[in-house]
C-alpha positions in Angstrom: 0.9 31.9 -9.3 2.8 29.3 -11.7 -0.3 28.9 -14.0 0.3 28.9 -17.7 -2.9 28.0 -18.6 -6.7 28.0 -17.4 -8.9 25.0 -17.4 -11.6 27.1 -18.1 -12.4 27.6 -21.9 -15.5 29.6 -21.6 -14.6 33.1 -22.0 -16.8 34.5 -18.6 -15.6 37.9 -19.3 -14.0 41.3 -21.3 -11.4 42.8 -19.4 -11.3 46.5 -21.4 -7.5 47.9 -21.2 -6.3 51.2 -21.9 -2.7 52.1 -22.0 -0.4 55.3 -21.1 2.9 54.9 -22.6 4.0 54.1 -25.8 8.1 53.8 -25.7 10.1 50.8 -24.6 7.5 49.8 -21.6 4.6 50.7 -23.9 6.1 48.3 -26.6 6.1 45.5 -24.2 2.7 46.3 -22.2 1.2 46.4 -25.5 2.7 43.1 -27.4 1.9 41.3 -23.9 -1.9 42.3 -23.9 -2.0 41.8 -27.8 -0.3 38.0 -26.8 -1.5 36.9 -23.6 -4.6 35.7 -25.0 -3.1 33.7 -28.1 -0.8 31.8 -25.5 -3.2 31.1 -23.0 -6.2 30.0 -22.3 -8.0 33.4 -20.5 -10.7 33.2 -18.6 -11.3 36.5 -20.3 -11.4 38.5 -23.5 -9.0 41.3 -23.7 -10.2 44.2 -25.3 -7.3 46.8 -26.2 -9.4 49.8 -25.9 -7.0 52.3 -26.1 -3.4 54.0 -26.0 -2.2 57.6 -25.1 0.9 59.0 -25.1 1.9 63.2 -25.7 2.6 62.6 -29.2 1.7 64.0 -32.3 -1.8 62.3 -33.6 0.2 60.9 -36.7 2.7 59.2 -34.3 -0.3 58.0 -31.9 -2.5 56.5 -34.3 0.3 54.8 -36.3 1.4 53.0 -32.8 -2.8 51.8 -32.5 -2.9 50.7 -35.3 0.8 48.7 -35.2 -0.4 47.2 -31.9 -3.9 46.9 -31.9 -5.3 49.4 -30.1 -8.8 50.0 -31.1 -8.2 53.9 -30.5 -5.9 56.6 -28.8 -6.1 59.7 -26.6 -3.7 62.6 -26.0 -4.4 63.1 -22.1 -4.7 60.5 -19.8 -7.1 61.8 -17.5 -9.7 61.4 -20.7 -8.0 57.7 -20.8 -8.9 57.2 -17.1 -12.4 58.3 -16.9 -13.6 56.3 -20.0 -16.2 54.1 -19.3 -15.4 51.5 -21.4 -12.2 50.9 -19.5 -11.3 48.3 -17.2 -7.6 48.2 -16.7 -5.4 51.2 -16.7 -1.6 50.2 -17.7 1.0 52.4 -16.6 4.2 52.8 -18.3 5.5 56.2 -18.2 8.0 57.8 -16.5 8.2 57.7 -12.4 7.2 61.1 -11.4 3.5 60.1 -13.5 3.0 57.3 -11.9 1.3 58.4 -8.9 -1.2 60.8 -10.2 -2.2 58.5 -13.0 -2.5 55.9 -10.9 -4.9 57.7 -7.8 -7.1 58.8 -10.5 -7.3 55.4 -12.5 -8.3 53.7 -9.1 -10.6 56.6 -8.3 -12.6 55.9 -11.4 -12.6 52.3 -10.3 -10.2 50.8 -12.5 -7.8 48.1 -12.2 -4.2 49.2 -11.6 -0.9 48.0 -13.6 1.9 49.8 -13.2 5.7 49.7 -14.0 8.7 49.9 -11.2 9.4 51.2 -9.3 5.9 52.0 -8.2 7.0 55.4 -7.5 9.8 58.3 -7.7 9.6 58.6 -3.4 8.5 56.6 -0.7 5.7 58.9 0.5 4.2 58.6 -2.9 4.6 55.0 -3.2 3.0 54.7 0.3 -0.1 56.8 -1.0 -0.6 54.6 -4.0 -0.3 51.5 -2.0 -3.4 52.9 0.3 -5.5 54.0 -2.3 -5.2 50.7 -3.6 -5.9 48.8 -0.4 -8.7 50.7 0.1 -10.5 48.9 -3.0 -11.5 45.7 -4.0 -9.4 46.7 -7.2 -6.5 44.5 -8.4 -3.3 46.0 -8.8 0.0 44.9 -9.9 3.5 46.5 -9.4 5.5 45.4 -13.0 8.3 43.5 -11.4 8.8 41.2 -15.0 11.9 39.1 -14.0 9.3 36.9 -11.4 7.9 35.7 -14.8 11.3 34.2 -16.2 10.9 30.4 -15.5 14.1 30.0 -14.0 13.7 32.9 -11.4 10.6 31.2 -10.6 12.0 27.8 -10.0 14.8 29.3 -7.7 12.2 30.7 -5.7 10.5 26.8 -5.8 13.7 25.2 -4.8 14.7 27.8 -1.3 10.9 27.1 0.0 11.9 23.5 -0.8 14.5 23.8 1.3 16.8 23.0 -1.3 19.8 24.8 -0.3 19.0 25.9 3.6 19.3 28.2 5.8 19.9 31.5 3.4 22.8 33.3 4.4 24.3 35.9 1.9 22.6 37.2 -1.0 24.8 38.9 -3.8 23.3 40.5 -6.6 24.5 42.9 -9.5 22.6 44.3 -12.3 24.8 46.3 -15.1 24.3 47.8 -18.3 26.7 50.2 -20.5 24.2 51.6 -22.8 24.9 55.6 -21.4 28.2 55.1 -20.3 29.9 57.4 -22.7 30.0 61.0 -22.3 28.6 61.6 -25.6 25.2 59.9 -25.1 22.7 62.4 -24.4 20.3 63.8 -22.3 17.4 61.9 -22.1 14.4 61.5 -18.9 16.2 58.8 -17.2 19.5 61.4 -16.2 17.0 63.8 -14.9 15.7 62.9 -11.0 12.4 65.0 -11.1 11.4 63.0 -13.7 13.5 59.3 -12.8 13.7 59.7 -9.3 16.9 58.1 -9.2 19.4 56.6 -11.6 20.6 53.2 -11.5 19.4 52.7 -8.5 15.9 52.8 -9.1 15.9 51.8 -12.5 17.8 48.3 -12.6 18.7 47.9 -8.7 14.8 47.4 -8.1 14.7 44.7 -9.8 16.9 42.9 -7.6 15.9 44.2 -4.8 12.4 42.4 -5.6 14.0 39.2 -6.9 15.5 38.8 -3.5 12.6 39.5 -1.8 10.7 37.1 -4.3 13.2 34.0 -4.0 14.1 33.9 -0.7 11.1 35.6 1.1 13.8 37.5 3.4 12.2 41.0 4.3 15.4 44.2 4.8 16.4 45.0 8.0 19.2 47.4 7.5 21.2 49.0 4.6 24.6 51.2 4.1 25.1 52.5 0.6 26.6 54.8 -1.4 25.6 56.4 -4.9 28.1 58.3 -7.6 27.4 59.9 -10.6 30.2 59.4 -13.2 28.8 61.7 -16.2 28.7 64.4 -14.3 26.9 66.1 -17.5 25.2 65.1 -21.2 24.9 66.8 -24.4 21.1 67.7 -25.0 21.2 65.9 -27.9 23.4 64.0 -30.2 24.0 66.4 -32.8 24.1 68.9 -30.0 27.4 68.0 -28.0 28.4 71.2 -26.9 25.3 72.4 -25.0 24.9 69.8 -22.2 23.0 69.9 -19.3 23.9 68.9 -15.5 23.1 65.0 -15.0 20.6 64.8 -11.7 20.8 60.8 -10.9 23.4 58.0 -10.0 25.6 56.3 -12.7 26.6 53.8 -9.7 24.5 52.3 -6.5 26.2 49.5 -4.1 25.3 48.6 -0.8 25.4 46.1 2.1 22.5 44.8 3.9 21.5 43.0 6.8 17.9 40.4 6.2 15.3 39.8 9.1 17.0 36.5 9.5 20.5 37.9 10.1 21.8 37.1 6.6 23.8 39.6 4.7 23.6 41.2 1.2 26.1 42.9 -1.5 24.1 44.6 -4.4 25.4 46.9 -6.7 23.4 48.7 -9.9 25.5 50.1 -12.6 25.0 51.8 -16.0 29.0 52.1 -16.4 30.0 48.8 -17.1 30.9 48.4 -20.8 30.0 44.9 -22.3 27.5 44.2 -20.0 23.7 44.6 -21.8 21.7 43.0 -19.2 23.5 41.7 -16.4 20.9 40.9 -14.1 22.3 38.4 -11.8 21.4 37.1 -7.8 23.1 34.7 -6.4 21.8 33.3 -3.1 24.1 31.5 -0.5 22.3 29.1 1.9 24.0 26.4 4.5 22.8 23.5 2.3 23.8 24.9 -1.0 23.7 27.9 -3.1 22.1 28.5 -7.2 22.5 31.8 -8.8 20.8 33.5 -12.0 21.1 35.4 -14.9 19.3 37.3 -17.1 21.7 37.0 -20.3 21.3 33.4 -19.7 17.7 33.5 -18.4 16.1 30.3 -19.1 19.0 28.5 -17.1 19.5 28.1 -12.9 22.7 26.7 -11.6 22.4 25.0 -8.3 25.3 23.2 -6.3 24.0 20.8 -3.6 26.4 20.5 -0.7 24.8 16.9 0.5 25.8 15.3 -2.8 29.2 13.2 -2.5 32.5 15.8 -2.6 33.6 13.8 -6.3 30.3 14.8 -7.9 30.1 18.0 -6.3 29.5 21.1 -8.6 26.9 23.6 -9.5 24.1 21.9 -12.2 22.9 23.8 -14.6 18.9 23.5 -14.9 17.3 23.8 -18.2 14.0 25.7 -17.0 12.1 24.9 -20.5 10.2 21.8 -19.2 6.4 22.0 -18.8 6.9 21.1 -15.1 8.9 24.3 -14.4 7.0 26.8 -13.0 4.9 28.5 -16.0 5.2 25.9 -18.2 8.8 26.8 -19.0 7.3 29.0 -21.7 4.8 29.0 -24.5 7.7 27.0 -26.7 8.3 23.5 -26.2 10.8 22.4 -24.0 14.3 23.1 -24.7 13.3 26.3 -26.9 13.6 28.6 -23.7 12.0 32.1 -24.0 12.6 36.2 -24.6 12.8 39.1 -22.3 9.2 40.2 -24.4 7.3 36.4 -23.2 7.9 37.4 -19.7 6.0 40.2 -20.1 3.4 38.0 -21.6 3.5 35.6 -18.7 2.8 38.4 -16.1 0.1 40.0 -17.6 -1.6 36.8 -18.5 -1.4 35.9 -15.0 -2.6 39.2 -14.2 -5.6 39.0 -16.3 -6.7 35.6 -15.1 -6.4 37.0 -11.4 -8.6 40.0 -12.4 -11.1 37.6 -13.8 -11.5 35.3 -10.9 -11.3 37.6 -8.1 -7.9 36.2 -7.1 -5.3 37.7 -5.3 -2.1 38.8 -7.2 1.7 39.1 -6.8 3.9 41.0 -7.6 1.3 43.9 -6.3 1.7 47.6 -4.8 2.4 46.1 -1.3 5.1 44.8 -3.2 6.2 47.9 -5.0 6.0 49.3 -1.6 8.4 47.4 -0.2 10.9 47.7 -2.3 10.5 51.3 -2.1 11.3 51.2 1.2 15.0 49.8 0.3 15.6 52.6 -2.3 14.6 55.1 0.0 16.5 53.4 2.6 20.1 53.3 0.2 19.7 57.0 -1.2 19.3 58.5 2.2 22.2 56.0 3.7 24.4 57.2 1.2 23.5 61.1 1.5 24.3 60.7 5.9 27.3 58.1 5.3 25.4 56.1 7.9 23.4 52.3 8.3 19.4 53.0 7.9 17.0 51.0 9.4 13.9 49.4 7.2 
């Protein structure tokens, strides 16, 4: 849904929000409802009702009152059953995401909810039939669709652009934990994370894939490592250390519905790398490749061009014909890793307030949760898994 803005100026609605979360995803979830309206034309009011987070009331009420929550709660099972709530917005940890969520769509709310939808499969697949079972709207947070340039590379393979797909490779690396001395913190622990790398970062591209080329998995082989085998609880604490539950590392080959092939890998080890969220898809016409660090550009190499002006363009996706607009900015000015945010929810809103269908949704989420479940226990038997 490439709309960047409505035609319709009236606002026909208020679309009450409340929050859980208020770290790094609560940041984002709450600067994008606070935005969306100011760079698009809603068919909707947003109302920021209210946040809630387990933190002192000192610590909660300075966040509402940074962001623009009207008020805050300390349990979100109050949060989910207030009637003056439309929207629930999930950004917590994994292993909250399913309870919050049944009870949110229980009480008739609107679901949004960060990725991966869910620490297991099983869960994911309960959250994806609760959901179905409505006439609710839900949305599974998969934030790199919204980047312009991910967008248009999804524009240009239904185009035909570059063929037949066959080979995806995709790598998504970071280094923020990867020495020892960084500490314990939710993301190393699997009853909380569910996994490591794998489902934090390699979800990401999992969905991307799925999102540009429309290619469903057929079959996986991974394997996972954890290279900090243990952390220190804290950083003035680095002789106590606790036992380090998830995967540093996750690679694996696949196999697409269409007989194409895959390489991914996920890694938190890899030191100078921030953000390295990059695909690259392979096709028999030609072949463009993304990257976050560089994420309002697409490269694209057209093999029917003549061989002396052969090479890989690289696409400026600023322009108010890419997909979204390019942006809120005019053209050439690009956007953040916060506007895509923005973008999504924007989009999100709009579709609650026409009654339209929405994408990335917990179908979505589902799907993807397939693949992770798919790697972890291909890795654990040594063996190919079937999707």
């Amino acid at each position: 849904m490439y709309e960047k803005k409505s035609t319709t100026s009236k606002q026909q609605k208020e679309i009450r929000v409340g929050l859980v979360g208020h770290m790094f995803m609560g940041v984002a979830h709450s600067n994008a409802y606070r935005n969306a309206g100011i760079w698009n034309d809603l068919p909707c009011a947003v109302s920021m009702q209210a946040v809630c987070a387990k933190d002192t009331e000192e610590n909660l009420s300075a966040f509402a009152k940074k962001f623009g929550w009207q008020s805050y709660e300390r349990e979100w099972k109050i949060l989910v059953s207030r009637e003056d709530i439309d929207l629930i917005s999930v950004a917590v940890p994994g292993n909250l995401h399913k309870p919050i969520v049944l009870e949110a769509l229980k009480n008739g709310k609107h679901v949004f909810c960060e990725k991966p939808l869910a620490n297991t499969l099983a869960d994911a697949k309960a959250m994806y039939d609760a959901a179905i079972d409505t006439s609710l709207a839900h949305c599974c947070g998969f934030s790199y669709r919204f980047c312009p340039a991910q967008a248009l590379a999804k524009e240009m393979v239904n185009q035909g652009r570059i063929g037949n797909v066959n080979h995806v490779f995709a790598r998504y690396a970071q280094d923020w934990p990867s020495s020892p001395d960084f500490p314990m913190v939710w993301r190393f622990d699997k009853t909380v994370a569910g996994s490591g790398s794998l489902g934090d970062i390699c979800a990401h591209s999992i969905d991307a894939t799925r999102f540009i080329t429309g290619l469903n998995f057929s079959k996986v082989i991974g394997q996972m490592k954890t290279v900090i085998k243990e952390r220190p609880l804290s950083a003035g604490q680095l002789k106590a250390k606790q036992p380090v539950s998830v995967d540093d590392v996750a690679q694996f080959l696949c196999e697409f519905d269409n007989g194409a092939t895959g390489c991914f890998e996920a890694t938190r080890m890899a030191p100078g790398r921030k953000n390295y969220n990059y695909i690259e898809v392979n096709g028999d016409a030609g072949s463009l490749f993304w990257n976050f660090e560089e994420q309002n550009y697409l490269y694209y190499y057209d093999k029917k061009k003549p061989v002396p002006e052969q090479g890989f363009s690289k696409i400026n996706a600023t322009h108010e014909l890419h997909p979204y607009g390019g942006g809120p900015w005019p053209q050439g000015h690009g956007i953040g890793y916060a506007d895509t945010f923005v973008i999504e929810i924007a989009n999100f809103l709009t579709a609650i307030a026409k009654g339209e269908s929405f994408q990335p949704n917990f179908l979505d989420g589902l799907e993807c949760q397939k693949v992770l479940d798919a790697v972890e226990r291909s890795a654990n038997e040594n063996r190919w898994i079937d999707i």
